[in-house]
MARVOTOR-778776 format. One record per residue: residue number from 1; x, y, z of N, C-alpha, C in turn. Coordinates in Angstrom, 1 decimal. Each point is the difference from the previous one (the first is absolute). Layout:
N
    nr     n_c1     n_c2     n_c3    ca_c1    ca_c2    ca_c3     c_c1     c_c2     c_c3
   NUM        X        Y        Z        X        Y        Z        X        Y        Z
...
//
This chain:
64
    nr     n_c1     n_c2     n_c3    ca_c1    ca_c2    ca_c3     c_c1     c_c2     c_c3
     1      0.8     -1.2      0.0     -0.8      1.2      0.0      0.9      1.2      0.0
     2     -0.4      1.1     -0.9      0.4      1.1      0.4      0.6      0.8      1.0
     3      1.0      0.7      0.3      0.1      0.5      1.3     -0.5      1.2     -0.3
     4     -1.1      0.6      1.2     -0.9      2.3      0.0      1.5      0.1     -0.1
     5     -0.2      1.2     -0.5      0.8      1.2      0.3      0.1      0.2      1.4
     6      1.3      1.0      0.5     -0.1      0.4      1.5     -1.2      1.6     -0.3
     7     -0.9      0.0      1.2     -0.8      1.2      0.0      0.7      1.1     -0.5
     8      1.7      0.5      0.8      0.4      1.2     -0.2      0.8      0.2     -1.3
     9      0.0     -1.5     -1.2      0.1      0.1     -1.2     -1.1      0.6     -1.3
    10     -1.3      0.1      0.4     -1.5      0.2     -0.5      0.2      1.6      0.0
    11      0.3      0.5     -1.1     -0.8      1.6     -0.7     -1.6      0.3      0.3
    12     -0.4     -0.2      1.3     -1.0      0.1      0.3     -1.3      0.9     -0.9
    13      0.7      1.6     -0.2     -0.1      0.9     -0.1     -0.4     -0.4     -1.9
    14      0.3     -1.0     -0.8      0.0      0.0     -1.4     -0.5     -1.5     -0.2
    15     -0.9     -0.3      0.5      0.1     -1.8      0.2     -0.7      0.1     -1.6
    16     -1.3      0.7     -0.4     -0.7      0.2     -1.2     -0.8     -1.4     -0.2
    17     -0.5      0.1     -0.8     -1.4     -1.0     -0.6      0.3     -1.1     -0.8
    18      1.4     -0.1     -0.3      0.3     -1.0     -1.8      0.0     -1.3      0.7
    19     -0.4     -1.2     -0.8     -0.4     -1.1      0.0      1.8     -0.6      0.7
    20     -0.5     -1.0      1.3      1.5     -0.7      0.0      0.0     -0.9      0.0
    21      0.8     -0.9     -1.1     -0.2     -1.4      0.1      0.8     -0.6      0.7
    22     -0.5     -0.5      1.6      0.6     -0.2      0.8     -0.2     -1.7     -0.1
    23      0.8     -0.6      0.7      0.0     -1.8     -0.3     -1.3     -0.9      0.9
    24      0.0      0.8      0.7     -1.5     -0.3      1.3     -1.2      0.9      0.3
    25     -0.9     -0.5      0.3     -0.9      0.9      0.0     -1.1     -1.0      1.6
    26     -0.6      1.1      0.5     -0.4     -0.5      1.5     -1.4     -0.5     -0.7
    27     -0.6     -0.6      0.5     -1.7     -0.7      0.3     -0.1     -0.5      0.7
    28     -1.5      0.9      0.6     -0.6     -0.8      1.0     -1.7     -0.1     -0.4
    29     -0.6     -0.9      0.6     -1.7      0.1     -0.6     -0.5      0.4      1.5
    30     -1.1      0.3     -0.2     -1.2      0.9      1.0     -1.1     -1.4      0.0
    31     -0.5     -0.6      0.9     -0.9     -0.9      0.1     -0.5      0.0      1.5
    32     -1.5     -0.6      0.2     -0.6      0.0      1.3      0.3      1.5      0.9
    33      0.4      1.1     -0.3      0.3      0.7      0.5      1.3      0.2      0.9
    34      0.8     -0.8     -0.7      1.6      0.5      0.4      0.9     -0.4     -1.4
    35      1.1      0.9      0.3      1.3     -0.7     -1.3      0.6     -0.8      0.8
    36      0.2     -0.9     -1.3      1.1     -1.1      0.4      1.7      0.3      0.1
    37      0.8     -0.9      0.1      1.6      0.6      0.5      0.4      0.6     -1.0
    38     -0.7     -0.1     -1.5      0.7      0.3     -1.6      1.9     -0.7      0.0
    39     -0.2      0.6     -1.2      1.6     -1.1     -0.3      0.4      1.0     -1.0
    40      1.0     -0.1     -0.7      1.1      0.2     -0.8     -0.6     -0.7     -1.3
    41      0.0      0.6     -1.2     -0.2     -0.4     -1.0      0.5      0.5     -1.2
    42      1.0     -1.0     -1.5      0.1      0.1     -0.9     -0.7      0.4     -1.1
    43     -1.1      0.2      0.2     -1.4      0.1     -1.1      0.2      1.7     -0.1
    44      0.1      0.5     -1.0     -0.3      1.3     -0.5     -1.7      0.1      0.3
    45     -0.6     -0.8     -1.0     -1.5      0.5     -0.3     -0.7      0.0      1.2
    46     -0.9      0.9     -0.2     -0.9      0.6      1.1     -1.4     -0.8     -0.8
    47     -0.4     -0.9      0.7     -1.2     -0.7      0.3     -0.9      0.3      0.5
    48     -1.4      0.7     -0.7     -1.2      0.0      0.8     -1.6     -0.2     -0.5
    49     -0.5     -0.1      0.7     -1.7     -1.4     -0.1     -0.6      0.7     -1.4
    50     -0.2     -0.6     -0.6     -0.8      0.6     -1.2     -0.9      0.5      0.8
    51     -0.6     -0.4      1.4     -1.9      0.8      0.4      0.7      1.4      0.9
    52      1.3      0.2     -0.2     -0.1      1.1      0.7     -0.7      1.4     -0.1
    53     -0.5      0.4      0.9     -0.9      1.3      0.0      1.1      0.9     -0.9
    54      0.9      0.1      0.5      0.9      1.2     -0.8      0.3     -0.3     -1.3
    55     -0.3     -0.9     -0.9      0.3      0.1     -1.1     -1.8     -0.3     -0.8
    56     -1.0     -0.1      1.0     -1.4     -0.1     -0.5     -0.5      1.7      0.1
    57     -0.7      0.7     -1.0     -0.7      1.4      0.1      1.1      0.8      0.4
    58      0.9      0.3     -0.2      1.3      0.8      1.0     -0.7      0.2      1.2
    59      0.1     -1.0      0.8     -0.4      0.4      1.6      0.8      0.5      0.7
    60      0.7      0.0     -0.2      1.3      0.5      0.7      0.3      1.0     -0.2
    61     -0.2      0.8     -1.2      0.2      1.6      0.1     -1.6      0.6      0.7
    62     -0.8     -0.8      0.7     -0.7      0.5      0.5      0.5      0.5      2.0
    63      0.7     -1.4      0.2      0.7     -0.3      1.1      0.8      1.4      0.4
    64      0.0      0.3      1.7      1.4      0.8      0.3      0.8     -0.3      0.5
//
């Protein structure tokens, strides 16, 4: 695995928005009303339910 950077290495001040293809990525799922421990994962793609409200009627730009 990757070693972070040390904190007082981080340009805080200029972190900006651009895409980073980092090697790992966190997940965790939301069920019964708690998250689980999530893990460490290789998968780039972001997975989600075809019935989700946010991609049915734009509900989500209704949302705050």
């Amino acid at each position: 695995m990757a070693k972070a950077p040390e904190p007082s290495t981080i340009d805080w001040a200029n972190l900006g928005f651009n895409y980073m293809d980092l090697p790992y990525r966190f997940i965790a799922h939301y069920a019964d009303g708690k998250w689980d421990d999530g893990e460490l994962t290789e998968d780039a793609t972001l997975h989600i339910s075809e019935g989700s409200t946010g991609l049915h009627y734009g509900q989500a730009d209704f949302e705050a």
